[in-house]
BADO-895516 format. One record per residue (C-alpha): residue number from 1; x, y, z. Coordinates in pm, 1 decimal. Each point is the difference from the previous one (the first is absolute). Example, Ala and Ser with C-alpha at 12.3 -4.5 7.8 and 13.67 -1.06 7.14 Angstrom:
BEGIN
NODE   nr        xx        yy        zz
NODE    1    1230.0    -450.0     780.0
NODE    2     137.0     344.0     -66.0
END
This chain:
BEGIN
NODE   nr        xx        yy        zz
NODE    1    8444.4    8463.3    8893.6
NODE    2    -238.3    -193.5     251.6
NODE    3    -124.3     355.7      81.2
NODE    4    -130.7      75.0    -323.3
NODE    5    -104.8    -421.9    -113.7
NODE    6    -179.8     -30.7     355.4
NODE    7    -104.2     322.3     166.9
NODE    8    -257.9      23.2    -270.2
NODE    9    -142.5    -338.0      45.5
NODE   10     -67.0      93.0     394.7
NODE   11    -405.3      14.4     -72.4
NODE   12      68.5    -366.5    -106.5
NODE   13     215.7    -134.9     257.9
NODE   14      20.3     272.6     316.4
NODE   15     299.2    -106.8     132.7
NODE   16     177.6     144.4    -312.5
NODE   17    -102.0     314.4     159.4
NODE   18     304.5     -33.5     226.8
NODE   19     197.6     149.6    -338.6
NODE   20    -118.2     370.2      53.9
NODE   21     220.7      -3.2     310.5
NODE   22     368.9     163.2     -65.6
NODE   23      99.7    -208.5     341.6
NODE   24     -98.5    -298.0     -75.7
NODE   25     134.2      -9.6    -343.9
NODE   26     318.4     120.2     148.9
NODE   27      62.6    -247.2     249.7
NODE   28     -58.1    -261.0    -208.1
NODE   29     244.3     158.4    -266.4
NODE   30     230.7      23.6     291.3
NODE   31     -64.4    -400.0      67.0
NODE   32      50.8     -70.5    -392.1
NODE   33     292.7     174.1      10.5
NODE   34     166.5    -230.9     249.6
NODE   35    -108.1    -292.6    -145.1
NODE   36     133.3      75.6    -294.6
NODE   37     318.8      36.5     106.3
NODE   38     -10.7    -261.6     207.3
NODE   39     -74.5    -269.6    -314.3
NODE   40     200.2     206.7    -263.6
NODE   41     310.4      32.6     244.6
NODE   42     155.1    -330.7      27.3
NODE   43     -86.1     -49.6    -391.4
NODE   44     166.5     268.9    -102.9
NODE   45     336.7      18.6     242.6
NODE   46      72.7    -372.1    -185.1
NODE   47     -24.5     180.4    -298.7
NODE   48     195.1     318.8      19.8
NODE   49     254.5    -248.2     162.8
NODE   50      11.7    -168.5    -315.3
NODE   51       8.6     296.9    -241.7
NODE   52     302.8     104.7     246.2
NODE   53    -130.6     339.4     113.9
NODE   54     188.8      -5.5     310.8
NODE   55      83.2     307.7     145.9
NODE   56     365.0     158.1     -32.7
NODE   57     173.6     130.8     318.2
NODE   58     203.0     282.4     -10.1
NODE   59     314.5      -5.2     112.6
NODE   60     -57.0     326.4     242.8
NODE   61    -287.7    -141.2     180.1
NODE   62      52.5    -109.2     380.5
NODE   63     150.0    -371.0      41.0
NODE   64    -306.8    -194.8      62.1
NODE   65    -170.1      57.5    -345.6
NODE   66     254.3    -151.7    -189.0
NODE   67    -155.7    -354.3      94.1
NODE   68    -373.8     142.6    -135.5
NODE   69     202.8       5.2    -349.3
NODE   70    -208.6    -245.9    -269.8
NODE   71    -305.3      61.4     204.6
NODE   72    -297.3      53.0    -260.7
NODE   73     -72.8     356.5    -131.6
NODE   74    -311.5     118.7    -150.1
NODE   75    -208.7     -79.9     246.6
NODE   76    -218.4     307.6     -84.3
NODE   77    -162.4    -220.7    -257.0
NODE   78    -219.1    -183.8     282.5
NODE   79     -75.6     307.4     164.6
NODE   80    -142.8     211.4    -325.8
NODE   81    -177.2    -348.6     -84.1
NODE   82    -192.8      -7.1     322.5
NODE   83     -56.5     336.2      34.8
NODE   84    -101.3      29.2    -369.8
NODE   85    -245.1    -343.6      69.2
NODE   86    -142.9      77.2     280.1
NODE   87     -92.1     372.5    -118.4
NODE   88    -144.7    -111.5    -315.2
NODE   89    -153.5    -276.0     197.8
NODE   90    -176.5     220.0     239.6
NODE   91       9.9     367.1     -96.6
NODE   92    -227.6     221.1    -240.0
NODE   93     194.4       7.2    -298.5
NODE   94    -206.9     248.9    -164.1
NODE   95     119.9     230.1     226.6
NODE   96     263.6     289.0     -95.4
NODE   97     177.2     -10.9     339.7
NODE   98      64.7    -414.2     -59.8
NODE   99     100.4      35.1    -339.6
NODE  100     261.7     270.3      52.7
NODE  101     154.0    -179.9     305.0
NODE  102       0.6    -325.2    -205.7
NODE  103     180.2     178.6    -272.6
NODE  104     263.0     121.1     217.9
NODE  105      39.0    -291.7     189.5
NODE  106      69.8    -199.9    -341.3
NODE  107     166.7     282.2    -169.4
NODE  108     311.0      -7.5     315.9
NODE  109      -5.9    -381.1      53.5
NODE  110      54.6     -41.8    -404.4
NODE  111     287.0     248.1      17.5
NODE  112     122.7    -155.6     372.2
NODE  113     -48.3    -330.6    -197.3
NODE  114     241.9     105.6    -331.8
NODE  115     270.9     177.9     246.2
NODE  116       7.5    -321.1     183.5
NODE  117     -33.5    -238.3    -338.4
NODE  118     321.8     225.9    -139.0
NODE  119     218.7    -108.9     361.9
NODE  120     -67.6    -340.0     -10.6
NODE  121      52.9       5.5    -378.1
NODE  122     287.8     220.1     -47.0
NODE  123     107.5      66.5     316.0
NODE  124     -72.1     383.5      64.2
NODE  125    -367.1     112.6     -54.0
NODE  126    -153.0     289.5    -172.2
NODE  127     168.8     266.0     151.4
NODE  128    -132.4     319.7     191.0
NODE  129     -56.3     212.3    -234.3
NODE  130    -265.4    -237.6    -196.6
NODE  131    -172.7     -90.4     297.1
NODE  132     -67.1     353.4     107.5
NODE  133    -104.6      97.9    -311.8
NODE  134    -230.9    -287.3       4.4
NODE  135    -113.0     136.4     345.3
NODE  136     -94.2     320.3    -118.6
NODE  137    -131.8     -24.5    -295.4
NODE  138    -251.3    -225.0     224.1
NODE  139     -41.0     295.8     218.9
NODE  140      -4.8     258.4    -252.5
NODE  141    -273.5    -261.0    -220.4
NODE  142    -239.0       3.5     362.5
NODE  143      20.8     373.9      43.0
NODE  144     -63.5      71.5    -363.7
NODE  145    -324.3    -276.1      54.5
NODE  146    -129.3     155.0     330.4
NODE  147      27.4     343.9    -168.0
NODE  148    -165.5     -68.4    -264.0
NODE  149    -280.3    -224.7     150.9
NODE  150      -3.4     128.9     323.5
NODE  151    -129.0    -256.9     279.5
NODE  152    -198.7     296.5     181.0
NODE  153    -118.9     296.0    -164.1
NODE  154     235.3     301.9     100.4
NODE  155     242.7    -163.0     227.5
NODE  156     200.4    -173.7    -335.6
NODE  157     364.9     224.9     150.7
NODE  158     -92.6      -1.4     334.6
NODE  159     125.6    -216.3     318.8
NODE  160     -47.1     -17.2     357.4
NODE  161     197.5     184.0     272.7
NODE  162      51.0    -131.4     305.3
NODE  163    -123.2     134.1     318.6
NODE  164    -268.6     259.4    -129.6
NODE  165    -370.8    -121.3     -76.3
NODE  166    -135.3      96.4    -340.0
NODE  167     352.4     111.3    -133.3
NODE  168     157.6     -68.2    -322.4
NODE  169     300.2      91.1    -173.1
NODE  170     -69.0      64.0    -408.1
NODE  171     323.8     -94.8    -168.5
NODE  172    -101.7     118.3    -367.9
NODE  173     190.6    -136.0    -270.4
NODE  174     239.6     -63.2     246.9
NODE  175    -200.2    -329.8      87.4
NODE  176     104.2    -181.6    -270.1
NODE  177     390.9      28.7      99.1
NODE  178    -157.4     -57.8     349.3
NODE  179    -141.9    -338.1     -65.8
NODE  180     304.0     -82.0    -204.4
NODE  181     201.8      78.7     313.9
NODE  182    -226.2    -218.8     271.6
NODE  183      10.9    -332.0    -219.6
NODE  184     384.3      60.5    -109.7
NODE  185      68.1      11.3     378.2
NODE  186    -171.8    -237.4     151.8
NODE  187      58.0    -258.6    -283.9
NODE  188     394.8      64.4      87.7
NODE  189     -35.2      10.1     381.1
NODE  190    -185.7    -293.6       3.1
NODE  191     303.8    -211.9    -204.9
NODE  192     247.5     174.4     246.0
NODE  193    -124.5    -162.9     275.7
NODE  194     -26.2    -358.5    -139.1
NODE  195     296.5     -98.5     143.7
NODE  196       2.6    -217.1     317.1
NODE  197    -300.2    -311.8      -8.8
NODE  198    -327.1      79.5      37.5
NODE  199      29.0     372.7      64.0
NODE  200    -129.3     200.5    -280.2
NODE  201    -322.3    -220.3     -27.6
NODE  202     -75.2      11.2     318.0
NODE  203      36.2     394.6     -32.5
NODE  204    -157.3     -46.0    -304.4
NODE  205    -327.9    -154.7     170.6
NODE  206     -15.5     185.7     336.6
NODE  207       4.2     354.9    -283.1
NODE  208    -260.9    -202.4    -184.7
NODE  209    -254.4     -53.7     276.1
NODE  210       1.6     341.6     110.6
NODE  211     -52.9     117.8    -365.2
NODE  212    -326.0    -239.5     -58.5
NODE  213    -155.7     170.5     321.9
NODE  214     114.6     374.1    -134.2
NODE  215    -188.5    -142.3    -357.5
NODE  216    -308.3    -156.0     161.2
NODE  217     -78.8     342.0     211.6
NODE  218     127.1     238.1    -329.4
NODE  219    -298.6    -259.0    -183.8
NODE  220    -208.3      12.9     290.5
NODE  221    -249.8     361.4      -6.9
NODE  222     -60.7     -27.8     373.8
NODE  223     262.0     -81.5      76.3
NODE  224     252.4     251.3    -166.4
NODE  225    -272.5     240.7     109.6
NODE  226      70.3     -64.9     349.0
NODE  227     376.6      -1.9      16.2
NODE  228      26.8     300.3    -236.2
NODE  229     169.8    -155.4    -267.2
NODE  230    -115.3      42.6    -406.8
NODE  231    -267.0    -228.9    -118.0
NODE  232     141.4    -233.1    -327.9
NODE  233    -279.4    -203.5    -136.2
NODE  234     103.2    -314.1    -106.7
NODE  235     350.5      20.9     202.7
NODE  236    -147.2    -259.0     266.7
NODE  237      72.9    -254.4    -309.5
NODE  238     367.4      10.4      97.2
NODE  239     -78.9    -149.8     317.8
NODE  240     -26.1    -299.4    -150.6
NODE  241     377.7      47.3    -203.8
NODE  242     172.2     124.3     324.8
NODE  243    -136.2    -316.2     199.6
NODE  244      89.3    -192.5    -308.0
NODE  245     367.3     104.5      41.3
NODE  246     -24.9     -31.9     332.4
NODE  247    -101.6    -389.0     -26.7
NODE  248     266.9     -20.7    -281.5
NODE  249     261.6     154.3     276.2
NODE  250    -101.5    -258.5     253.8
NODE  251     -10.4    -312.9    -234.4
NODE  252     385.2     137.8    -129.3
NODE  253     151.7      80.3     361.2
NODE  254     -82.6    -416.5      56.5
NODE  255     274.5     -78.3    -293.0
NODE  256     222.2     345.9      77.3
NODE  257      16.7     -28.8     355.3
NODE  258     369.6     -85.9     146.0
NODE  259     180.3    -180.4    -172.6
NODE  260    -176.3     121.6    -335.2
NODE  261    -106.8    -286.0    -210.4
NODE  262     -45.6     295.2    -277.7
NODE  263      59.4     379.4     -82.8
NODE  264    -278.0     201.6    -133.0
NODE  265     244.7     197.2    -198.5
NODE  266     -87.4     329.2    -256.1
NODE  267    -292.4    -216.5     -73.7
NODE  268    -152.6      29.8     314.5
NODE  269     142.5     301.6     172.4
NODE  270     -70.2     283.2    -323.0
NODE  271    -365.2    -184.3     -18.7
NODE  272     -71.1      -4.6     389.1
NODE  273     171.2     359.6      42.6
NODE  274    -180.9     162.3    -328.4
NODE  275    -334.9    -136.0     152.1
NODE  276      15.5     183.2     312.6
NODE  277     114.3     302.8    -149.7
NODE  278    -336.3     -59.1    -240.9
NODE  279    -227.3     -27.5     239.4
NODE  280     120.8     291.8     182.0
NODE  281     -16.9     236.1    -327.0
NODE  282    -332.6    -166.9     -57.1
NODE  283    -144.0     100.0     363.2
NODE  284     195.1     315.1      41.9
NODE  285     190.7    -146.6     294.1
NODE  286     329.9     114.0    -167.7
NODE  287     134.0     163.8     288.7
NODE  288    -129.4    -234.9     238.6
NODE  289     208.0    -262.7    -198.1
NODE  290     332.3     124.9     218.9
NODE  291    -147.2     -84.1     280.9
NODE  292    -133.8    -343.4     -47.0
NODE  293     301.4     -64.9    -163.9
NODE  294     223.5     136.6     230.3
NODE  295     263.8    -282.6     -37.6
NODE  296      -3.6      27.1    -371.4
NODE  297      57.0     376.9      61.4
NODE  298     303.7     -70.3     237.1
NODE  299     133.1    -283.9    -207.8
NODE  300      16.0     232.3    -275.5
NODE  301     168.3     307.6     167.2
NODE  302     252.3    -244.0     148.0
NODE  303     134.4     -37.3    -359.2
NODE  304       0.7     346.4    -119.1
NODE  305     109.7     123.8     326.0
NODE  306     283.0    -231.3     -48.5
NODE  307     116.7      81.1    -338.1
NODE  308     -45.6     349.1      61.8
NODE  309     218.0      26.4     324.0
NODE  310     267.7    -232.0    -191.0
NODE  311      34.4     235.4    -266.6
NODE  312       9.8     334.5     211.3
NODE  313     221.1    -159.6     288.9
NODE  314     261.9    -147.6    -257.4
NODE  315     -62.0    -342.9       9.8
NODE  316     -88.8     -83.3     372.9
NODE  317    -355.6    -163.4      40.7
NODE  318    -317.2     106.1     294.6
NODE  319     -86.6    -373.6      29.3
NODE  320     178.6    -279.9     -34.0
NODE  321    -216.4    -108.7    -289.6
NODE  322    -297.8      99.7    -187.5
NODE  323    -264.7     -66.8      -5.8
NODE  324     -97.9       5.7     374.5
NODE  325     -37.2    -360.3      91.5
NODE  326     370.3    -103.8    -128.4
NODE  327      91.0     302.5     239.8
NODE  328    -139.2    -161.3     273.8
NODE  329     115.2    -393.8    -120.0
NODE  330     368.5     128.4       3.1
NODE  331     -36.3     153.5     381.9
NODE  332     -63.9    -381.5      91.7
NODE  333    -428.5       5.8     -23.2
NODE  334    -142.8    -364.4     -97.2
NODE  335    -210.3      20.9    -363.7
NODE  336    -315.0    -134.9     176.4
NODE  337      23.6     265.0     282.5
NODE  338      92.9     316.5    -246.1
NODE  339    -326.6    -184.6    -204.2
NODE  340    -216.0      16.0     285.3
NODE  341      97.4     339.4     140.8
NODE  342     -95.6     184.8    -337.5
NODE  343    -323.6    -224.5      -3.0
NODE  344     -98.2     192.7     313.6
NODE  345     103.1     304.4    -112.8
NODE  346    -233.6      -3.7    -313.6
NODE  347    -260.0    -133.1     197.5
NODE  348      76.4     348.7     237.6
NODE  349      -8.7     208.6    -333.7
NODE  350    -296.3    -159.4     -84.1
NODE  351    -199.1      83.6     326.9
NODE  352     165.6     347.0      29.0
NODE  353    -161.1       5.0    -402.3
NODE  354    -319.1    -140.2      83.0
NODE  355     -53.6     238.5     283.9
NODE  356      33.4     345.0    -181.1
NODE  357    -332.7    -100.0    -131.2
NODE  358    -118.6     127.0     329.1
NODE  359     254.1     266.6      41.6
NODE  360    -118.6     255.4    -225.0
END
């Protein structure tokens, strides 16, 4: 919005000049972000306490989260709100790539929002089935869009593969399944692994940052020249969205660290999770999505690897829980160290990620 009011006003006042740049625009979406959060937080905690939103523990769940129960749920609401702010605040909104991220982003939080609304109301939310059918008829809706109004001319089914310069695989009509498939997943593997304090926004953010540097260079023509990788105009936009979540991460972890003073819930996790799986449809980075989000990848495969070895070795288990980190909580590991540990493992992903720019 202050792109478009001010940029055009720059033979008037020069400074306002400053607005053609993606990275400055983006760092200060990233600093509205967190200031957001940190005003809205403490507002709205008193008030989900007082609608009585607080979280219910189940019984399965290692010892020490049955004294989180009553903590306040729906904590996604301050992290859409920032991210939503600060975007409109600072991004191009005339631009296709902002205004399909935006829609996902609000599509996921409002159904994260009614799943969690159900709970607290009823006491059991929307069930599965609705929620992925929400999920992919937002995937199926995007593919239908880029098909149809295709971002770049002749690469509408393509995406990258790793490893090889100037390669791409055309899915066909298969892409519309495709991009049904990437937001479904991550959406879900993102609200798998919201379950210890803190640690699926600070996944959440590390995945984040490396996507707005993958959507500055994919925006960037010299750039994405240089390292090989398709030219998107108008894709540097999301810059300013991923930094935006990744302020709205930071400003969230200060109210989610241990002990939680709030849960992001559905609201939060199917937003933040649909987002990155967005932005990696939108920049053809589908593939490269397993890497940088190698935890949500394992997290994920814990729990199907887990039901399926229950089921084929008649009723005995691989871990002792699923998903992953309540494996590691019942062999004795503190929350704040298993937190920590799969910080610096997404921060490996995200390097390892990062670098096959160069490896290709």
């Amino acid at each position: 919005m202050l792109y478009l009011l001010l940029y055009p006003l720059r033979e008037v006042f020069s400074p306002f000049n400053l607005f053609q740049y993606i990275t400055f625009r983006a760092a200060y979406a990233a600093i509205t972000a967190l200031f957001l959060s940190f005003i809205l937080g403490p507002f709205l905690i008193r008030r989900l306490r007082r609608w009585k939103t607080g979280d219910q523990i189940r019984a399965d769940l290692p010892e020490n989260h049955h004294s989180k129960k009553g903590t306040p749920s729906m904590g996604g609401i301050l992290i859409v709100l920032s991210i939503l702010l600060s975007t409109l605040l600072w991004a191009d909104i005339s631009d296709s790539y902002i205004l399909l991220i935006l829609f996902s982003t609000l599509w996921l939080g409002s159904t994260g929002f009614l799943d969690d609304y159900l709970k607290m109301k009823r006491g059991r939310g929307m069930g599965m089935k609705w929620k992925l059918m929400a999920q992919a008829l937002l995937g199926i809706g995007i593919g239908i869009s880029l098909l149809a109004f295709p971002l770049k001319e002749g690469f509408a089914t393509k995406t990258h593969f790793l490893f090889l310069k100037n390669v791409y695989i055309n899915l066909g009509w298969f892409y519309i399944p495709y991009v049904a498939l990437v937001i479904v997943g991550t959406s879900n593997a993102v609200n798998l692994a919201d379950g210890l304090d803190g640690l699926a926004i600070g996944l959440v953010g590390v995945a984040g940052l490396a996507f707005a540097i993958l959507s500055y260079v994919a925006g960037h023509a010299k750039l994405s020249e240089y390292l090989n990788l398709l030219f998107l105009p108008g894709s540097g936009e999301l810059t300013v969205f991923a930094l935006s979540l990744v302020g709205a991460a930071l400003g969230f972890l200060w109210f989610n660290s241990h002990p939680a003073e709030i849960f992001m819930g559905d609201t939060g996790s199917l937003a933040l999770g649909g987002a990155l799986g967005t932005i990696a449809v939108l920049i053809k980075q589908e593939i490269l999505l397993l890497i940088i989000g190698g935890v949500f990848v394992i997290e994920a495969l814990s729990v199907i690897l887990q039901v399926s070895y229950f089921k084929l070795a008649g009723g005995r288990r691989l871990f002792q829980m699923a998903p992953l980190h309540h494996h590691f909580e019942l062999k004795g590991w503190g929350e704040s160290k298993i937190v920590v540990r799969f910080w610096i493992l997404a921060i490996l992903f995200g390097l390892i990620g990062l670098s096959t720019l160069k490896i290709r």
